[in-house]
N, C-alpha and C positions, 0 to 999 in steps of 0.2 A: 943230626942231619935228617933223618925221618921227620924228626916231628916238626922241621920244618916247609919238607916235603908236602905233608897228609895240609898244611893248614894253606900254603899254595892251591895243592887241588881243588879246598873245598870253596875256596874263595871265587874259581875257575867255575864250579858249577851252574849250570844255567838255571835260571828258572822260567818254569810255565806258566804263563799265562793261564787266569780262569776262562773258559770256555763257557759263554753265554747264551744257551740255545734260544733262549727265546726271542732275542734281536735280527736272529737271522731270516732274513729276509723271505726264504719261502717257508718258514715255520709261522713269519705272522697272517703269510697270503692265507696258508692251510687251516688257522683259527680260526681265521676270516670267514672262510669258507663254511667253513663246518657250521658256523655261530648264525650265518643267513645274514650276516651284515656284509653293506658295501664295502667294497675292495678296489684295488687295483691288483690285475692278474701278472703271471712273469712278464705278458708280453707289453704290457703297458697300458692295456686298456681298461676303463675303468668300468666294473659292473653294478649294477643296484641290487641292494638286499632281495634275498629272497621272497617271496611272497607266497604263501598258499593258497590255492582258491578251494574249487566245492572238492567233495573227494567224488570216485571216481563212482561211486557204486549209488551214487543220489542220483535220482530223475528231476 
């Protein structure tokens, strides 16, 4: 009777899903960001790549 028990349970157990970080939506905003490429931010608006100009200490 157990050991028909133990193979009900294991059958009952659930499984977990793999967890994808990097689909998640503000994980790719935050590359985005970091990387100086276009994006679209949380709030929906869309920005252009970063750009550098002179640095700060040039006349």
């Amino acid at each position: 009777m157990s050991n028909s028990d133990s193979s009900v349970e294991s059958e009952k157990k659930r499984k977990k899903g793999v967890s994808n970080f990097e689909s998640y939506k503000a994980n790719i905003i935050k590359k985005a960001k970091i990387k100086g490429l276009p994006h679209t931010n949380h709030v929906g608006k869309e920005l252009t790549e970063r750009r550098s100009g002179l640095p700060c200490n040039t006349e």
